[in-house]
N, C-alpha and C positions, 0 to 999 in steps of 0.2 A: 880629654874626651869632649868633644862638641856638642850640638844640639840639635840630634838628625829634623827635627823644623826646622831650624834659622839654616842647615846645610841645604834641604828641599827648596827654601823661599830664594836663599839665594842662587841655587842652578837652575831656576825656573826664570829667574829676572830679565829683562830684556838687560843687556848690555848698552853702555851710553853711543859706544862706535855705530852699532848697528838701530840706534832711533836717529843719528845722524845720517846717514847713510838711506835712511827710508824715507826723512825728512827731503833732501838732496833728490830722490828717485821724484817725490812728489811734487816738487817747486818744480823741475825738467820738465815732468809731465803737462802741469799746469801752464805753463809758458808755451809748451808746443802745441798743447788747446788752442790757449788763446790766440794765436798767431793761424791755426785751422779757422777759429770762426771769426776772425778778423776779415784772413780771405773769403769767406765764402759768403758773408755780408756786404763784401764790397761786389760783389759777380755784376756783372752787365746786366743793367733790368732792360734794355732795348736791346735784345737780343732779337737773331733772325727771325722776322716773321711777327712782331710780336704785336700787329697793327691789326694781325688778323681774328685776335680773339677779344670778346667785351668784356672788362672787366667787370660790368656791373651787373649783379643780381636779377636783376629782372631784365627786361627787353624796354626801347625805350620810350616809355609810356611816364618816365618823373614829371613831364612838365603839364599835364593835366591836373590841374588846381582842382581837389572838390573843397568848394569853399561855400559858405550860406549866401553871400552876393549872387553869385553864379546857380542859383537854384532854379530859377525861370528859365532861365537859359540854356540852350545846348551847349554848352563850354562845364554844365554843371552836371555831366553825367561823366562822374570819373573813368577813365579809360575804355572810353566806348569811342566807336564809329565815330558821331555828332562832334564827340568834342576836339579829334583830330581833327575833322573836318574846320571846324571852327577854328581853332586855332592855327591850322593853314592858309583859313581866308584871312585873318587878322596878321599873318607875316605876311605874305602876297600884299596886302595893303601895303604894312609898311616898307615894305621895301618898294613896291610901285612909287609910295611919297619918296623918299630917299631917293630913286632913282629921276624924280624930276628934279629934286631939289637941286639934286650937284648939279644935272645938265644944264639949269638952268641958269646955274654960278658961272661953270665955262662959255 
């Protein structure tokens, strides 16, 4: 006569075949993931069109310095009118300089 616990423990057991078997199910799985998000990381980031959206948060207003120097000055009113303003006459400069300089090399 046996010992209907050690007969319940044992037909309740998971069988060795079958943690192989689930093991094997999940390594496959695992492998065919990672091969999904291999590709899908590698996808064309210049994709059609993609010239047309701005990646950045805000609009482009980054190069307005508000800084304590620039307090007197219109160049110190962070992202306002004055300080586009200002800072377009200060490229217009330089590029007018730059544009004499090389003409003046040739």
């Amino acid at each position: 006569m046996s010992n209907p616990i050690s007969k319940w423990i044992k037909d309740i057991m998971e069988k060795n075949e079958d943690i192989e078997s689930k093991f094997e199910e999940r390594v496959a799985e695992n492998s065919i993931n990672s091969v999904k998000h291999r590709d899908l990381s590698r996808l064309n980031v210049r994709d059609k069109g993609f010239y047309l959206t701005d990646p950045r948060s805000r609009g482009p207003d980054h190069f307005f310095v508000a800084h304590s120097t620039l307090k007197a000055n219109k160049a110190g009113l962070n992202s306002s009118y004055h300080a586009m303003e200002f800072y377009n006459d200060q490229g217009r400069k330089k590029r007018d300089y730059m544009l004499a300089k090389f003409s003046s090399e040739n």
